[in-house]
N, C-alpha and C positions, 0 to 999 in steps of 0.2 A: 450324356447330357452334362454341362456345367454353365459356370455363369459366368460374367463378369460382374464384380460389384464394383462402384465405383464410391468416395467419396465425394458429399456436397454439405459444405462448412456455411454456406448460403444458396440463395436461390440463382445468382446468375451459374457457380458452381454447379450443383441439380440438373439445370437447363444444357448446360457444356456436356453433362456426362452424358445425357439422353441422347442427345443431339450426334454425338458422336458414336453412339453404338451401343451404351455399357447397356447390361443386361438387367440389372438391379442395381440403387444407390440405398446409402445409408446415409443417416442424418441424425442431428442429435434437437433435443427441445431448451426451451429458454433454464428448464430444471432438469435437474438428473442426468447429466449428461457430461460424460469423461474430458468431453472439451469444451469446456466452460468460456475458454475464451474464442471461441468459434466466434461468428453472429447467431445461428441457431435458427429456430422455428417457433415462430408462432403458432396457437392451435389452425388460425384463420390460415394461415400460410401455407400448412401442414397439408388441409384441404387442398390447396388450390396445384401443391407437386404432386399429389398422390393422382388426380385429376388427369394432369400434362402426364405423368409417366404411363398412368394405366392406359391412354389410347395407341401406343406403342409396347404396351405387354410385360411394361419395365415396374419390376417393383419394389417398392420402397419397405424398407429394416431404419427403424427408429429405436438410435441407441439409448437406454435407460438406464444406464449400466454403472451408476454409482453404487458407495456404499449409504446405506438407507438407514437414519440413526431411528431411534423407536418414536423420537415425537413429528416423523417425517410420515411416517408407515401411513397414515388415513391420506395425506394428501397425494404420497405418490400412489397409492392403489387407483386413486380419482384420474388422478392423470395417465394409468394405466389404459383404463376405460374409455378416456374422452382419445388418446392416440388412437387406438383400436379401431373405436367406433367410426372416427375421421376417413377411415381407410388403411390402416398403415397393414404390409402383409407380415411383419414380424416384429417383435420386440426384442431388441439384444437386451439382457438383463448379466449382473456380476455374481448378485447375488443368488446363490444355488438354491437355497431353504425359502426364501421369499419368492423365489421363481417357482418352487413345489406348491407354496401355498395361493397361487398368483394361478395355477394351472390346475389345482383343486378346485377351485372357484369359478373358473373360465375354462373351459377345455379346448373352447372353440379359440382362444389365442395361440397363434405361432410361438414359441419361445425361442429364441438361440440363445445360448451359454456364450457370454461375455470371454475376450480371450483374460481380461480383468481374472476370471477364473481363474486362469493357469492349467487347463487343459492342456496333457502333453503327454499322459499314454491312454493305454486299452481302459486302466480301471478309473480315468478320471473321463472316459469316454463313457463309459456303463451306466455312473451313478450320474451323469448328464440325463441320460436316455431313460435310467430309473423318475426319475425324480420329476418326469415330463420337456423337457426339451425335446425340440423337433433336430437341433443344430449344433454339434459345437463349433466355434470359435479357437482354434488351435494356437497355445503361447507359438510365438515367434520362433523360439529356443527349439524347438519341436522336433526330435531325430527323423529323417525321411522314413526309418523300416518303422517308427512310431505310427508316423501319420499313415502309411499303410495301414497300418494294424487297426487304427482308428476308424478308417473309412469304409471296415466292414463291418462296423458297428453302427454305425450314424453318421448322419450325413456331416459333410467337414468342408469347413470355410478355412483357407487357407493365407495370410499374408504373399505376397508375391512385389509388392513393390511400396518403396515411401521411408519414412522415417520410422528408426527402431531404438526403441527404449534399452537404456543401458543396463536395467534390471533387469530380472524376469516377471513377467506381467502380473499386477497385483499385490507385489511386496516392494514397493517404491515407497519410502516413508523420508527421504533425503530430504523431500519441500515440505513435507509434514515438521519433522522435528528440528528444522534449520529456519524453516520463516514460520512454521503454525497455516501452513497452506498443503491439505492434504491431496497428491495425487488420485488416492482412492475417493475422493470426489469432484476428483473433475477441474481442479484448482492447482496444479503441477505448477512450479515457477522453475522448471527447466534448469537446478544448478548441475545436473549432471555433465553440461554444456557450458563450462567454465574451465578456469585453467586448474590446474592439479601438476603438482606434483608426485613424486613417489620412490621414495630411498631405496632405489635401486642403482646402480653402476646406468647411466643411458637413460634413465628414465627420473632423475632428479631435477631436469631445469622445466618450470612451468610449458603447461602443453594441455591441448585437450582432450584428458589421458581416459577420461570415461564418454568419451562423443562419438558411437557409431556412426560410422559413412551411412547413405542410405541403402536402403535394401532394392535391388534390382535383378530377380530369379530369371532374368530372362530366357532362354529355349530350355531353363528346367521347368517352366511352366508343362511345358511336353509330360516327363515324368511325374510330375505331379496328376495330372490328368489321368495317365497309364494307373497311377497308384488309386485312381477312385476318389480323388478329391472333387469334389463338385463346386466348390465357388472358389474365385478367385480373387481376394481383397486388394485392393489399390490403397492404402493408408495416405490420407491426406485432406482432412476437413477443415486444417488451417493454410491450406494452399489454395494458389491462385485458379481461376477457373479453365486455363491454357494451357497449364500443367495437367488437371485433371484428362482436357482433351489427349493432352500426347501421351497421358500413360495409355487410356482407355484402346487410344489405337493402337500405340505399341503392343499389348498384347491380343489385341484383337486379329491384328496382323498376321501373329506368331502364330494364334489357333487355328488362321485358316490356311495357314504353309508357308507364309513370308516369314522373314527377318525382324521385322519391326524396325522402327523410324529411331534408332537410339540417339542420332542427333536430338531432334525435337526432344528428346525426354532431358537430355542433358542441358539442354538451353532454357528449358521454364521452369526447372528446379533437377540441382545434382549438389548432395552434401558428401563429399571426399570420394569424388568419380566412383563409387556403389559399389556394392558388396555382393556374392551369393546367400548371406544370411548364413546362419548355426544349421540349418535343418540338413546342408551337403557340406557341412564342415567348418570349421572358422579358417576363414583365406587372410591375406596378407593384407587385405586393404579393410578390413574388418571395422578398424577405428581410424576414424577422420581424425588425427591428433594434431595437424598445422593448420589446416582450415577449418573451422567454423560455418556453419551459413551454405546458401547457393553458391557454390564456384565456377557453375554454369560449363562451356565446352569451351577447349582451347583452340584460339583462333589465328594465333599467331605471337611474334617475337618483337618489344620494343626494338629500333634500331634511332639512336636521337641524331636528327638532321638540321643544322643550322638551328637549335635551339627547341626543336619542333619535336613532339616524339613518334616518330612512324610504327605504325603496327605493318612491319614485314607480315603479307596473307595474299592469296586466293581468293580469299572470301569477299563476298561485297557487304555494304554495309548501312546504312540510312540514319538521319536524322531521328532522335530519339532513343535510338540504340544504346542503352550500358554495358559495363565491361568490369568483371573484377582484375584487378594487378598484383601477382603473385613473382616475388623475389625469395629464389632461396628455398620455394617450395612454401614460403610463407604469404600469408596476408599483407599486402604491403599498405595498398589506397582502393579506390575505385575510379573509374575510368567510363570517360563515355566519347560520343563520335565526332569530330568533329568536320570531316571532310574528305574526300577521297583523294587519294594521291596514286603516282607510280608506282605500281609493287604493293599499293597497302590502301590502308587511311591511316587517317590522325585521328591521335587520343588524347583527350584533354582530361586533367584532370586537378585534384585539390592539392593531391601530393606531386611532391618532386619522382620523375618517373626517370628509368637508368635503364641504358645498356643492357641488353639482356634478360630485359623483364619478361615475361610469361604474361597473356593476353588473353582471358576467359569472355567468351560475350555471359550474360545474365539474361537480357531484358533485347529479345530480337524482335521489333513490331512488325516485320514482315510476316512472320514466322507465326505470332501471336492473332495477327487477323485472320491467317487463313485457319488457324486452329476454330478460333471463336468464331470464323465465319459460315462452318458446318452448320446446317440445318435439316434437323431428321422431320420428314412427312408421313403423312398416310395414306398412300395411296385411295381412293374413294371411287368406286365405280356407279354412274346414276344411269339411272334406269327412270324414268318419265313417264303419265302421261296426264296430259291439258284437252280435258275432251269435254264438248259442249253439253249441258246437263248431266255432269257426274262432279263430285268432287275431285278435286286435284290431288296427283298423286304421285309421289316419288320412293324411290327406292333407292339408299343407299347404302351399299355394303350387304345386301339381304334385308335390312333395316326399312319398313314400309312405315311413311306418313303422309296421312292424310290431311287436306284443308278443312275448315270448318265450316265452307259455304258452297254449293254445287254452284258450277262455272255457268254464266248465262252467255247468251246468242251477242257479239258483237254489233252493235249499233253503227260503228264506221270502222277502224281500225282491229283487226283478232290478233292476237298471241301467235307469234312465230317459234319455232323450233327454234330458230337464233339468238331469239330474246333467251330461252329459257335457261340455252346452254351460256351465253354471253352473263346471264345470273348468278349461276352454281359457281362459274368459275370468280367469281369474289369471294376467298374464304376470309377475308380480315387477317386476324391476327393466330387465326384456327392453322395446327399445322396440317392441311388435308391436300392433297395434288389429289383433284379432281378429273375422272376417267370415265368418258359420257360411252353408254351403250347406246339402247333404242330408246329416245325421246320421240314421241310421238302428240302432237297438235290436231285433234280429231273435229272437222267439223267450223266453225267460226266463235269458239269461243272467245272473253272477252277478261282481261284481267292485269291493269293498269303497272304500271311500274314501280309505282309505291306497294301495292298490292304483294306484287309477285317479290320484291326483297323481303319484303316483311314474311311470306309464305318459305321464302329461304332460310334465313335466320331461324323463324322457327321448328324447321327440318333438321337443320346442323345443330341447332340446340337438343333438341330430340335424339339423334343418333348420337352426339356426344354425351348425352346422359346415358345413353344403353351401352355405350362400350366402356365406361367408366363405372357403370352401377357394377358393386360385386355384392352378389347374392349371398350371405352368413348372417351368422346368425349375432347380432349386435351384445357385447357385454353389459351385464346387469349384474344387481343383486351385490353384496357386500362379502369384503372376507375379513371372519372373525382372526382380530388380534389377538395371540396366544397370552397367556400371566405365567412364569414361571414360576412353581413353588419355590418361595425364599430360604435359604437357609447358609449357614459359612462356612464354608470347608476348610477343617480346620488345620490341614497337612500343610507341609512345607515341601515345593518342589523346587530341588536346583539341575539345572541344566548345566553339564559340564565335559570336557574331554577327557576325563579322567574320574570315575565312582570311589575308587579305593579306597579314600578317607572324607569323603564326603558327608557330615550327618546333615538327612535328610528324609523325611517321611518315603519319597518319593524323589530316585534316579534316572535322571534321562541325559543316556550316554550318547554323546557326539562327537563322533571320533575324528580326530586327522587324517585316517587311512580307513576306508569302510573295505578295502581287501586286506588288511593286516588282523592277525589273531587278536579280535576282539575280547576272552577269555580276560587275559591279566588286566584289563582295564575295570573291569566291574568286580575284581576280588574284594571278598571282606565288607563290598558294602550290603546292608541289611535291610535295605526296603525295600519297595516298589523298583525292578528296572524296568526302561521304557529304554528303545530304540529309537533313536531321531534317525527321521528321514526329513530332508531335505523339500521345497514345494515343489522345485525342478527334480522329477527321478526318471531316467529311463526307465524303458522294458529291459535291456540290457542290464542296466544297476539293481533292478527289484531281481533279476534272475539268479547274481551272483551274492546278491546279500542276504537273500533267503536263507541261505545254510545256518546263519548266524541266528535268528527269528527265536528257534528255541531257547535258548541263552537268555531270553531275557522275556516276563511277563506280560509285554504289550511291546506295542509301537505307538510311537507321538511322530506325530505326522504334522507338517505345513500345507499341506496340500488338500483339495479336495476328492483326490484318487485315493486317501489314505482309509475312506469309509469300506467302498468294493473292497480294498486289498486287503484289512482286517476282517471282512467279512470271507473274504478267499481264506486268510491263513488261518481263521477260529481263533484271534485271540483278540484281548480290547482292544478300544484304542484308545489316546488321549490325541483328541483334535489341539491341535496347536494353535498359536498367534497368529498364522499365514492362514486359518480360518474367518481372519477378520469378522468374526460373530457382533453385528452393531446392534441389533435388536431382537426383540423375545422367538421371533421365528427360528434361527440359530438360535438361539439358545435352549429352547422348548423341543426341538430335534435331538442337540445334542445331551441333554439332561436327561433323556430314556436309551437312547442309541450307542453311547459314550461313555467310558469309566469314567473320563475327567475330560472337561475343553477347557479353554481361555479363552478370554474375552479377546476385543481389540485392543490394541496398545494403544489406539487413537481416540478413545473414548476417555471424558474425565469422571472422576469419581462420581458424580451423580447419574451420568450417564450408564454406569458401569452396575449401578443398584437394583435396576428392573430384571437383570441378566442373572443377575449373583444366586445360583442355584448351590445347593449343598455339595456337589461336583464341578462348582465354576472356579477356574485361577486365576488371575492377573498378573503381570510383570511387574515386579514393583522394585527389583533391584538387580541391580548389573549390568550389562552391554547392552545395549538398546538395536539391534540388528536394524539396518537403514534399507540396504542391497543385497541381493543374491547376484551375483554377477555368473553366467552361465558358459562365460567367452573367457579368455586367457589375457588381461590388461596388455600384458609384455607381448602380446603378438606370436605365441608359443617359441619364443626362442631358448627353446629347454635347453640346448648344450649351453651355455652360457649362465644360464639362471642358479642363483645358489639354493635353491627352494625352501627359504624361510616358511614357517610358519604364521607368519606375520610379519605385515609390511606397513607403510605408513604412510598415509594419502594427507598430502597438504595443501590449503584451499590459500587464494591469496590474498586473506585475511590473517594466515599461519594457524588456522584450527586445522587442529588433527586428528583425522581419523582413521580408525586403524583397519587393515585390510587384510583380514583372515582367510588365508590357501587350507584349503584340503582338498581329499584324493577320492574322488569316483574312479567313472569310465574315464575321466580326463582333471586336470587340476580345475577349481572351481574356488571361485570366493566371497567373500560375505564381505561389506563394509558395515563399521560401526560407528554410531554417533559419536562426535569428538568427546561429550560428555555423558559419564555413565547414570545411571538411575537409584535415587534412589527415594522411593515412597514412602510418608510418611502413616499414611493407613492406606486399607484396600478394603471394599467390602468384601471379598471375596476369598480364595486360595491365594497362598504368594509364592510366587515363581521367582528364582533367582537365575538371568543367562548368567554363567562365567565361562565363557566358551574362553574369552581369553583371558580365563587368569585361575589361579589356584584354587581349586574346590573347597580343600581342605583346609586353607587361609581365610576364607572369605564367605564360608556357610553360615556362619552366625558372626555377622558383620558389627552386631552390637551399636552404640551409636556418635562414633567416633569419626565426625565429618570432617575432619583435618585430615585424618590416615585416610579415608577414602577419596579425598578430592584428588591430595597428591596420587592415589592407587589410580582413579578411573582417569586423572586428566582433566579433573571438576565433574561436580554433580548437577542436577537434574531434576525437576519434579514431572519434568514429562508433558504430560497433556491432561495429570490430574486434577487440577485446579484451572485447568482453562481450556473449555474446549476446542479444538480442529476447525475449522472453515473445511 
């Protein structure tokens, strides 16, 4: 068994998926919801899909899957409740600890684990399925032998086509600390989709150097399937509803032994002709770096005729139709139709069009109508009968209803078998294809035409309340908001790639090389060491890093696997910033469970006060981690690469940010805010990243904001004096 899920950004969206086949859609509400700039659902609306989906067996995942700050908590629990009750068959949620205490309280709610999580091996699959989730959500970045691994644990929803975030899911903080517009609520302002630079040899002239093409697994949807994955996500609730249709078919096609329609996918949305995704590799087309946007399918070649520019094609083409015009492999203008000619049509457009141009349709309405002209029914089978002193009676589907008046003896004109069937088959606006068995007319009963619709209606009303009632048990009752005992932790933790001369209560080594003899990096220093792991780790990387584990008193983890796996190896843990703890549930978890956590980095200081447990830290000075990047910027062209340590991403405004390489299973990088951090109080623990820069320089920084502007590239107060959107 598996699914298809589709995204719906609106209701004509919803309608396209069903319509066309998908299995289950997902949707987000007007709050709490990772795309805010969707149109979204109203509760009223919410009703009326769950409604249209349930009579074809399709069911609807309402994402809620922000981060939930503490004075949020009483209203999203309420709107927990009112989705549920509405109908909805699952709630994606981000947060792990508010989703435990959310399924404490509710048991009868579905959960799925947000991919926001960052879900990506066995032990971030466990404390899922610990903690009450029915689902996880699998980050993007996700190894194939992972998501095997995963899908014998819990059921697993998988990405398989659409748009893929340049980070790894859940530590996008780019539109957080660049405009004050946090991805981890739902408010992304997309600069990862701008131009960059990067002082590399070939990669220094502006490009769009962090913009993955989109994701398109196409016949590895196959292997996935083999591997025990059970749903297959469609990403795309800011796209159009045609798009929707042609992914949905596309792989609907594939699961039943076609090929799939890859035209049609490429014509109602294609960003940098698609990818396999990270799960079988990073390929060569990995990042869309010249194009931007829908490129749509190519249709053919400028050729300029008397002034005129011909699209040399095969293809036919209509009134209305657009086109992107790519020179050089670049973005040039856009293009639309303006007439058929020999050999082609004509494309008219704003820009001056040349020789040679490259010809993409976008916007094909032929193509578009018969997508959106799909309409899924219900088959209805009736069964009849109109018999003279009995009440009237119909049967459909197994579904029996009765009239509320026994039929009397006709005076001049009875009721025909013709009438009755010539009735049924008026469903309105109901999707139902009506399937007449024995209708039987016994006798000369008598029963008017207004009579007998009105006796319809409320038949069809009746059966569509039974195939759409779902029998559970409704959410009630409240869940108690946790108080963390107050108190300030009064350690000093620096995070750095070198311990050696570190003074610090507490060390947490992050190495350049997690295969290289980790030993001489933590000599000499004398506190606390902690092991960074990374949010993204494979099963592969926890396999081979293990050996290392003793070496040092804990692990500091970004991740939510970091709980099972310190529970596997017996030793603490310090939950990290990639925990994004916003309110007392994280926190009240990790202040019995936890040597030490940290708050959010997105929280401002008052925010930050209800959390602040005697084991709580905050960041309050150094590199401000933005991106985990889990893919190779340079496209791996390792023979070539001088393998800095650090590289340097320039926006084209000229801030710069810096682009820290280190060594797993593969190279992997971190971007950093152009400017570094640094806090003026914290209620809390104070953590210093200097991942890039001197430990031993820079532990006790003192309060010398001229040397540290020039050091970080200018300072920063963060998000503590103003909160996050």
């Amino acid at each position: 068994m598996c699914e298809i899920l589709a995204p719906a950004g609106d209701k004509k969206s919803a309608i396209a998926a069903i319509n066309s086949g998908a299995d289950a859609i997902y949707l987000g509400m007007k709050q709490f919801s990772a795309r805010s700039s969707a149109e979204n659902f109203e509760l009223a609306e919410l009703k009326e899909i769950v409604n249209h989906a349930a009579i074809f067996g399709v069911k609807v995942h309402v994402a809620m899957n922000t981060l939930v700050k503490q004075d949020e908590l009483e209203g999203f629990v309420s709107a927990v409740k009112e989705v549920w009750n509405a109908g909805a068959d699952a709630i994606i949620m981000q947060d792990l600890f508010l989703g435990r205490a959310v399924h404490e309280a509710f048991p009868q709610i579905v959960l799925h684990l947000s991919t926001q999580a960052g879900a990506c091996n066995e032990y971030g699959a466990r404390i899922a399925k610990e903690f009450g989730f029915s689902r996880v959500i699998l980050a993007r970045e996700t190894a194939f032998e992972d998501i095997c691994a995963v899908a014998k644990i819990i059921e697993t929803e998988v990405f398989v086509q659409g748009a893929l975030c340049t980070c790894f899911s859940g530590q996008c903080y780019l539109s957080s600390f660049a405009g004050g517009n946090s991805g981890n609520r739902g408010r992304c302002k997309q600069p990862c989709r701008k131009l960059y630079s990067i002082d590399r040899n070939g990669f220094d002239g502006p490009a769009y150097r962090l913009s993955p093409s989109d994701l398109c697994v196409g016949e590895n949807i196959l292997k996935l399937k083999e591997a025990g994955v059970y749903s297959f996500k469609i990403e795309g609730r800011m796209r159009r509803p045609e798009y929707v249709a042609a992914a949905v078919n596309h792989y609907r096609d594939i699961l039943c032994g076609g090929k799939g329609d890859i035209s049609a996918l490429r014509r109602t949305y294609n960003r940098g002709n698609y990818t396999k995704g990270l799960s079988f590799g990073q390929d060569k087309n990995f990042l869309s770096a010249s194009v931007q946007g829908h490129m749509g399918e190519y249709v053919g070649t400028v050729k300029m005729v008397k002034g005129k520019a011909l699209c040399e094609s095969g293809m036919r083409f209509t009134q209305g139709d657009c086109f992107k015009i790519l020179r050089g492999g670049r973005e040039a203008c856009g293009g639309y139709y303006l007439g058929s000619a020999k050999g082609g049509f004509y494309v008219g457009s704003s820009g001056r069009l040349k020789n040679g141009d490259k010809v993409f349709v976008t916007t094909d309405t032929a193509l578009n109508a018969r997508l959106l002209g799909q309409r899924r029914t219900l088959k209805v089978d009736v069964f009849a009968r109109f018999a003279e002193g009995e009440y009237p009676r119909v049967t459909l589907n197994g579904t029996e209803f009765f009239g509320s008046s026994k039929l009397e003896r006709a005076q001049n004109r009875s009721l025909r078998v013709d009438d009755v069937i010539a009735c049924f088959r008026k469903v309105g606006e109901l999707p139902f294809e009506p399937a007449f068995g024995e209708v039987s007319v016994c006798g000369s009963p008598y029963m008017g035409m207004a009579e007998l619709n009105a006796f319809r209606r409320d038949a069809y009303a009746y059966f569509l309340s039974h195939i759409t009632f779902k029998d559970r048990l409704p959410a009630s009752g409240e869940v108690t908001v946790p108080v963390v005992p107050r108190g300030k932790c009064g350690k000093i933790a620096v995070m750095a790639p070198e311990l050696c001369n570190v003074r610090a209560d507490i060390g947490i080594l992050k190495p350049k090389n997690y295969f290289s003899d980790l030993s001489p990096l933590i000599k000499n220093f004398g506190g606390e060491k902690y092991l960074y792991l990374p949010a993204f780790f494979s099963g592969d990387d926890i396999g081979k890093v293990g050996r290392y584990i003793s070496l040092f008193d804990g692990i500091y983890c970004d991740g939510y696997y970091g709980i099972a796996l310190a529970q596997k190896l017996g030793v603490p843990l310090f939950a990290g910033m990639g925990f994004n703890v916003s309110n007392t549930f994280g926190a009240a978890f990790l202040c019995g469970e936890a040597k030490y956590f940290c708050v959010s980095k997105e929280l401002s200081f008052n925010e930050c006060v209800p959390l602040s447990a005697g084991n709580a830290f905050a960041l309050s000075f150094g590199g401000i981690k933005v991106m985990d990047l889990v893919y190779c910027p340079f496209g791996k062209t390792c023979a070539s690469c001088d393998m800095r340590s650090c590289y340097t991403l320039t926006d084209e405004a000229g801030r710069k940010f810096p682009l820290r390489r280190y060594v797993c299973s593969s190279c992997r990088f971190e971007l950093y805010n152009c400017a570094g951090l640094c806090a003026e109080r914290v209620p809390c623990g104070r953590l210093s990243d200097l991942s890039l820069y001197d430990g031993s320089e820079l532990s006790d920084p003192g309060d010398d904001r001229e040397y540290l502007k020039k050091k970080f590239g200018g300072i920063t107060h963060g998000h503590w004096n103003s909160p996050v959107l």
